[in-house]
N, C-alpha and C positions, 0 to 999 in steps of 0.2 A: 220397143215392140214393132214387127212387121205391117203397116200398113194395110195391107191387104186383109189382116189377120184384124185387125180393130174396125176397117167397113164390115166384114161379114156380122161381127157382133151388136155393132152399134145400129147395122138395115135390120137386124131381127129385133121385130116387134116387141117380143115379153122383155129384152134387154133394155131396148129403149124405155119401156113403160118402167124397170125397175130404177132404172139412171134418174128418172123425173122425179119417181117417187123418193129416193133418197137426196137430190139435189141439194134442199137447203134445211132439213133437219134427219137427223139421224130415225133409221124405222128396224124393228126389226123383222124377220120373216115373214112372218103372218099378219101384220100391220101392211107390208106389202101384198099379200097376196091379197086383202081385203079393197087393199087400194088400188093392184092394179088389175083385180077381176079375172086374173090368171089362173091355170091349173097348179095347184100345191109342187106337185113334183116340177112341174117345168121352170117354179122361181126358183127351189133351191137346183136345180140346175144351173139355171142362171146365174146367180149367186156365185157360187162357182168359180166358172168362167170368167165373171167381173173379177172378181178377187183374184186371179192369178194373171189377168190380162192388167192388173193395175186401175181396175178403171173403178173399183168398191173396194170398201175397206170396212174391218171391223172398228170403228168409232169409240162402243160403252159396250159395258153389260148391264143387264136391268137384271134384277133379282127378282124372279117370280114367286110366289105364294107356298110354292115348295120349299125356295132357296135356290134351288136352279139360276147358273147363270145363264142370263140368254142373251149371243150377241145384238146391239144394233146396227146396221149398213150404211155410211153415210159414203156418198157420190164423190170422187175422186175429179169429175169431170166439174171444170168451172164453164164452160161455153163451147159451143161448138154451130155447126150451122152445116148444110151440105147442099149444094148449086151443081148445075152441071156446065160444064164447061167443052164446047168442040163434041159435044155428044158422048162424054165421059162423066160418068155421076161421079163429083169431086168430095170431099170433105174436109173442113177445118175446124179443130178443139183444142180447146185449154186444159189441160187440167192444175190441179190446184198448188200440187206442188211449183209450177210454173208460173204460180203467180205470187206477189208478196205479200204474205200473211201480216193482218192484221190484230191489233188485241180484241176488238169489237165484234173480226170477224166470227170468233169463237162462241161467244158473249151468245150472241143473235142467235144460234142453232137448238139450243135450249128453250 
């Protein structure tokens, strides 16, 4: 993925609030939108755009009261951090597949 194309996503606010909120257990939509106090439409936007930029993933589905599957989103990104450097806002992340999975590390997200 383009650089340039993953700061514009990651300096927008409702992205990053979704990024946090999925980090280290899986949520789904409105679990987020509760958590990250955003407008309904602009998460699955978001949502979205995470999902095709790589950076969220469909995790589970939880079976609602209906039957209904409903996906959960769990955070692609393992760390990242952003400095500025020469008067350039820089940024540095991980994400998970870049990193070596664990069996514990699964374990723990439940």
């Amino acid at each position: 993925m383009d650089s340039q194309k993953v700061r514009d996503i990651l300096v927008d606010e409702i992205s990053a609030r979704i990024l946090l909120a999925t980090l280290y257990r899986p949520m789904t939509a409105s679990q987020i939108v509760h958590s990250s106090k955003a407008p309904v439409a602009k998460v699955f936007r978001r949502i979205k755009i995470l999902e095709r930029a790589g950076l969220l993933r469909k995790y589970l589905h939880i079976v609602d009261r209906r039957g209904d599957l409903i996906p959960a989103y769990l955070s692609e990104l393992r760390y990242g951090h952003m400095f500025v450097d020469r008067g350039h806002l820089k940024m540095r992340f991980k994400l998970v597949a870049d990193s070596p999975k664990t069996s514990d590390e699964r374990s723990r997200l439940l």
